[in-house]
GULO-118344 format. One record per residue (C-alpha): residue number from 1; residue in one letter; x, y, z. Coordinates in nm, 2 decimals, padded with zeros to 4 digits. Each point is the difference from the previous one (the first is absolute). Example, Ala and Ser with C-alpha at 12.3 -4.5 7.8 and 13.67 -1.06 7.14 Angstrom:
2
[atom 1, 'a', [01.23, -00.45, 00.78]]
[atom 2, 's', [00.14, 00.34, -00.07]]
This chain:
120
[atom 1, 'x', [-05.66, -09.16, 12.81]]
[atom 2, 'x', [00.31, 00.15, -00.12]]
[atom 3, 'x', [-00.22, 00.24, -00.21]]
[atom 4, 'x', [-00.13, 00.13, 00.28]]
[atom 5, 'x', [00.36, 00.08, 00.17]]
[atom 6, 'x', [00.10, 00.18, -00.31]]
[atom 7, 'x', [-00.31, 00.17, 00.00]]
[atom 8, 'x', [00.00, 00.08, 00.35]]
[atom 9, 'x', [00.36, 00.12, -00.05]]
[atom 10, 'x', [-00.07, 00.27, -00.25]]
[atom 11, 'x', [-00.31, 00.13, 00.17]]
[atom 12, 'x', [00.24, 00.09, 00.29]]
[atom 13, 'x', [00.29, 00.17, -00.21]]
[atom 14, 'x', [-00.27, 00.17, -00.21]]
[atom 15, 'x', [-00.17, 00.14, 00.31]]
[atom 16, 'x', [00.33, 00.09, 00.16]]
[atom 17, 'x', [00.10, 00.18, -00.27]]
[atom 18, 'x', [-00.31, 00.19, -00.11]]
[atom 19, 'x', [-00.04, 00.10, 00.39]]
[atom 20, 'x', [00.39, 00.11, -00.04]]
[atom 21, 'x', [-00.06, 00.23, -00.31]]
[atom 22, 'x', [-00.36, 00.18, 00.19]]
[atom 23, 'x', [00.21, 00.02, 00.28]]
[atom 24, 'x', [00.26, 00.22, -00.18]]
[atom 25, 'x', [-00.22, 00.19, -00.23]]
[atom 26, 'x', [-00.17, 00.08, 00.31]]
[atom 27, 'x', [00.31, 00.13, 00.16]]
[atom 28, 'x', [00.12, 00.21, -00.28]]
[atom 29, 'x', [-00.32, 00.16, 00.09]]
[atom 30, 'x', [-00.17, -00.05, -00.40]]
[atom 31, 'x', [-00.39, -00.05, -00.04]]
[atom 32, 'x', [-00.14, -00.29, 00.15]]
[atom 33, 'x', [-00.03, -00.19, -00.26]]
[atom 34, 'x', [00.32, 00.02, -00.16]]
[atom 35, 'x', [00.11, -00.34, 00.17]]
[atom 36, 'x', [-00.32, -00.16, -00.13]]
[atom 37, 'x', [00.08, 00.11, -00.39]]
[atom 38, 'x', [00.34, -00.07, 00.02]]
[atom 39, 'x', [-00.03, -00.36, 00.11]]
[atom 40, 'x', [-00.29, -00.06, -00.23]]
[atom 41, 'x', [00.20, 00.19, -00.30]]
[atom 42, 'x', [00.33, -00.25, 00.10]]
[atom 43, 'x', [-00.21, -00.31, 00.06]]
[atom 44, 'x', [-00.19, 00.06, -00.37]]
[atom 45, 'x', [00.34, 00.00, -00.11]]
[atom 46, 'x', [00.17, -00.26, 00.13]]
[atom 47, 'x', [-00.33, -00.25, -00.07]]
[atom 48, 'x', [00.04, 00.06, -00.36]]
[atom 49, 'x', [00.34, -00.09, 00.01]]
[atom 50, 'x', [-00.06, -00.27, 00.17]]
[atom 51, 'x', [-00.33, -00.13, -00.19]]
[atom 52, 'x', [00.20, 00.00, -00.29]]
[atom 53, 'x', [00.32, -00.19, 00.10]]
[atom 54, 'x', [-00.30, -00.26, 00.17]]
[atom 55, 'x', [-00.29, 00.07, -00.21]]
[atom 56, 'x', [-00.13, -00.37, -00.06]]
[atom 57, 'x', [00.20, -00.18, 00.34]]
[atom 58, 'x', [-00.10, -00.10, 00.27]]
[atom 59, 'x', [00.28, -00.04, 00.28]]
[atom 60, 'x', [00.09, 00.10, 00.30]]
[atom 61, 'x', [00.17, 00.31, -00.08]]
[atom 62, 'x', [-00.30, 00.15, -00.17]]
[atom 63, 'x', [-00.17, -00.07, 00.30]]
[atom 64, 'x', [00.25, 00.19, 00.24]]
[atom 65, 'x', [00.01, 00.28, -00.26]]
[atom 66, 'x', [-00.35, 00.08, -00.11]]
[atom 67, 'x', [-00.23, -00.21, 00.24]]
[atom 68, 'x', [00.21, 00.09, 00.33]]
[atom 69, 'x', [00.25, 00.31, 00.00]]
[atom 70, 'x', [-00.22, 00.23, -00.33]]
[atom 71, 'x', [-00.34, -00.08, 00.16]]
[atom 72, 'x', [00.10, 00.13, 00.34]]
[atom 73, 'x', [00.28, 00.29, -00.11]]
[atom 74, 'x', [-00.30, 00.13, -00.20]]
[atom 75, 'x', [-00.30, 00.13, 00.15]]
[atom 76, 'x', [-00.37, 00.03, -00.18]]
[atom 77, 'x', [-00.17, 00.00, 00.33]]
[atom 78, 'x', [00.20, 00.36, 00.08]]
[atom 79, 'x', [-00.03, 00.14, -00.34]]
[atom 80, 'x', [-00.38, -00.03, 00.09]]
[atom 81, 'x', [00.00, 00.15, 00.35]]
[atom 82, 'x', [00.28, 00.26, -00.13]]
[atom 83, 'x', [-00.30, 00.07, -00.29]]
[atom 84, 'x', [-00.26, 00.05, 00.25]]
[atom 85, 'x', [00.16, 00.24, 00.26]]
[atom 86, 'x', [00.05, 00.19, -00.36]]
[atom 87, 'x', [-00.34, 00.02, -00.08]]
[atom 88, 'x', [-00.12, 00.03, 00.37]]
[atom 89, 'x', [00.26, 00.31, 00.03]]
[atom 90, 'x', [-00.18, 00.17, -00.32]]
[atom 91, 'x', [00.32, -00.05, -00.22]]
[atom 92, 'x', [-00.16, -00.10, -00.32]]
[atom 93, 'x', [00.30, 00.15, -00.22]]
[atom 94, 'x', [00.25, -00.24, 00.22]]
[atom 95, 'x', [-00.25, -00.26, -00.02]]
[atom 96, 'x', [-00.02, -00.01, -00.34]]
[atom 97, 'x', [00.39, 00.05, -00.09]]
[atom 98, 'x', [00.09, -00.27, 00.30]]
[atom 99, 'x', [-00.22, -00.26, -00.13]]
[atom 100, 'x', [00.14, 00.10, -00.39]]
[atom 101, 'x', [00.34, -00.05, 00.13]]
[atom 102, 'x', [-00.04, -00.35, 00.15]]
[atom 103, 'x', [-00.20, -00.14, -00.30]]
[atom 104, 'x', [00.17, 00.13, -00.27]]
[atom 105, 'x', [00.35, -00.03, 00.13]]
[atom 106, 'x', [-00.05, -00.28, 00.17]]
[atom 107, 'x', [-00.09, -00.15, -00.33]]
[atom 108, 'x', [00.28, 00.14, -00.13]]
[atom 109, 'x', [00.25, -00.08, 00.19]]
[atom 110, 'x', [-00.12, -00.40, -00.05]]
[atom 111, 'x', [00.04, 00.07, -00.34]]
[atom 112, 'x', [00.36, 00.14, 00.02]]
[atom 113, 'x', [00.07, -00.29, 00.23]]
[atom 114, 'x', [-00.17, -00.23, -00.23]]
[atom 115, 'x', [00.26, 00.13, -00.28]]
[atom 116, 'x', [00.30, 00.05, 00.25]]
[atom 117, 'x', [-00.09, -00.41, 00.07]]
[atom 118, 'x', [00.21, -00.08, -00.31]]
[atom 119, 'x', [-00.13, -00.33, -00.24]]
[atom 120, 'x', [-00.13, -00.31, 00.29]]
């Protein structure tokens, strides 16, 4: 049951703070889906650091971390609609770099994390 909790705990934080960052990329009036890339950028990050401090533990902090506040501060589902109003708006160029940009530095960045994680 406590798994849960932790879980649940995250997935609150992670949506708070992913709904903070839109929120004021939004504001600072910068294309619409510059609060999607730079959650997903900062959440490939910080799962690489922390995948490699936790790689082969289970425990509850991993749980908080990955499971709960990474899995809900990062957003596949919006990349994907983000992707489509792309494509439906006849931005193939944007398309194309956008989608680039999250899969390649999003791999990236888990990697630097990954390396920035320090020995387990």
């Amino acid at each position: 049951m406590k798994k849960y909790l932790y879980i649940s705990l995250g997935a609150m934080i992670g949506a708070l703070l992913r709904f903070s960052i839109s929120y004021a990329a939004m504001a600072a009036a910068s294309p619409f889906f510059m609060g999607t890339l730079i959650v997903n950028m900062l959440g490939a990050f910080i799962a690489g650091i922390v995948l490699r401090k936790y790689h082969a533990r289970e425990g509850h902090l991993r749980d908080f971390l990955i499971t709960g506040l990474l899995g809900s501060f990062t957003t596949f589902s919006m990349l994907t609609y983000e992707q489509y109003l792309l494509l439906s708006y006849g931005e193939y160029y944007i398309f194309l770099t956008y989608l680039t940009i999250n899969i390649v530095g999003g791999f990236s960045l888990a990697l630097l994390g990954w390396k920035a994680g320090g020995s387990r």
